[in-house]
C-alpha positions as CSV (number, residue, x, y, z in Angstrom):
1,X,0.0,0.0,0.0
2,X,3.0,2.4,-0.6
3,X,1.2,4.1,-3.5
4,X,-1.7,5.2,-0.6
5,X,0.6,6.1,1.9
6,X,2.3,8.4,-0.7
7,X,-0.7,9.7,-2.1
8,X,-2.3,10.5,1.9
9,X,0.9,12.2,2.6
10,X,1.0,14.9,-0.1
11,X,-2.9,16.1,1.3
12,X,-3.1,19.0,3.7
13,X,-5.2,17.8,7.1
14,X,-8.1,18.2,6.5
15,X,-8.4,18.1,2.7
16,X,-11.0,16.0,1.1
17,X,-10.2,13.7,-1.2
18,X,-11.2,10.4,-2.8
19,X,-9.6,6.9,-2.8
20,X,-10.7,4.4,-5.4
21,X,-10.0,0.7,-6.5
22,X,-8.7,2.2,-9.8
23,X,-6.1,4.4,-8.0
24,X,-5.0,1.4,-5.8
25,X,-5.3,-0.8,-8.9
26,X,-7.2,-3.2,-6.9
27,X,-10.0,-5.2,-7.6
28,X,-14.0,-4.2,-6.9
29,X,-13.8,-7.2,-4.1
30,X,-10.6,-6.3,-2.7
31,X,-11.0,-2.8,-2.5
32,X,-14.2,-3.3,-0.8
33,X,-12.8,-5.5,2.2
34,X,-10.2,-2.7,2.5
35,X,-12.9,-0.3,2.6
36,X,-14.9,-1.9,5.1
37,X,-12.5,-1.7,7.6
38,X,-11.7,1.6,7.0
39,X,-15.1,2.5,7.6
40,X,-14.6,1.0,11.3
41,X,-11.8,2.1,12.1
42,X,-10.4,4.6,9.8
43,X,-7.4,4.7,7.4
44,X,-3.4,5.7,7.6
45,X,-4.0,9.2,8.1
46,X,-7.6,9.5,6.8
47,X,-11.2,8.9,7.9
48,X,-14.2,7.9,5.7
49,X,-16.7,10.9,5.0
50,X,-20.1,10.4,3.6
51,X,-21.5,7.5,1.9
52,X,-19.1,4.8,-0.4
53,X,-19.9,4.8,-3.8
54,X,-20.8,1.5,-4.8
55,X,-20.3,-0.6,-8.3
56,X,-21.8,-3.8,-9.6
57,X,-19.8,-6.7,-10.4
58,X,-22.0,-10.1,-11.3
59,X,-25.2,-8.5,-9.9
60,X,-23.2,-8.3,-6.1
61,X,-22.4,-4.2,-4.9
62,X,-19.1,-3.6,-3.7
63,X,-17.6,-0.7,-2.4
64,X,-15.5,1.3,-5.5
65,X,-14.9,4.3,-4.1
66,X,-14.9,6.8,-0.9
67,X,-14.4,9.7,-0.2
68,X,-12.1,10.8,2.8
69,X,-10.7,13.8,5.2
70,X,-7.4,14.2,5.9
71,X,-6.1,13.6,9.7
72,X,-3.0,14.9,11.9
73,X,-2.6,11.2,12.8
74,X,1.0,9.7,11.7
75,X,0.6,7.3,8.8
C-alpha cells in the first residue's frame, strides 16, 4: 500500500479527497474489504466521509470508491 501512503501524505489535514479501486489498482472485491475496515476504524491518516460509492460486479455491490478527510494522525 506504498502508492496510498504516498498519495495520503501529499494532502493538507483536512483536505477532502477520494480513494478508489482504480487508484490502488485493486479489484472491486478487494477494494471493498479494504474499505470496510476503514469504515470502522479509519485509514493511515484519513477517515471515511459520507457515503461509499458502490459498483456492480455479477449482480453483487461492492464498495469502488470513498471519499475521505485528511487527519493529523501519523501514517
Amino acid at each position: 500500500m506504498a502508492a496510498l501512503e504516498d498519495f495520503v501524505k501529499k494532502q493538507k489535514a483536512g483536505a477532502q479527497f477520494v480513494i478508489s479501486a482504480q487508484m490502488l489498482k485493486l479489484q472491486p472485491q478487494a477494494f471493498d474489504a479494504l474499505a470496510k475496515t476503514w469504515l470502522d476504524d479509519g485509514g493511515p491518516g484519513f477517515n471515511v466521509v459520507g457515503m461509499p460509492h458502490r459498483v456492480v460486479v455479477d449482480g453483487e455491490f461492492f464498495i469502488g470508491r470513498i471519499t475521505v478527510i485528511r487527519t493529523t494522525a501519523p501514517l
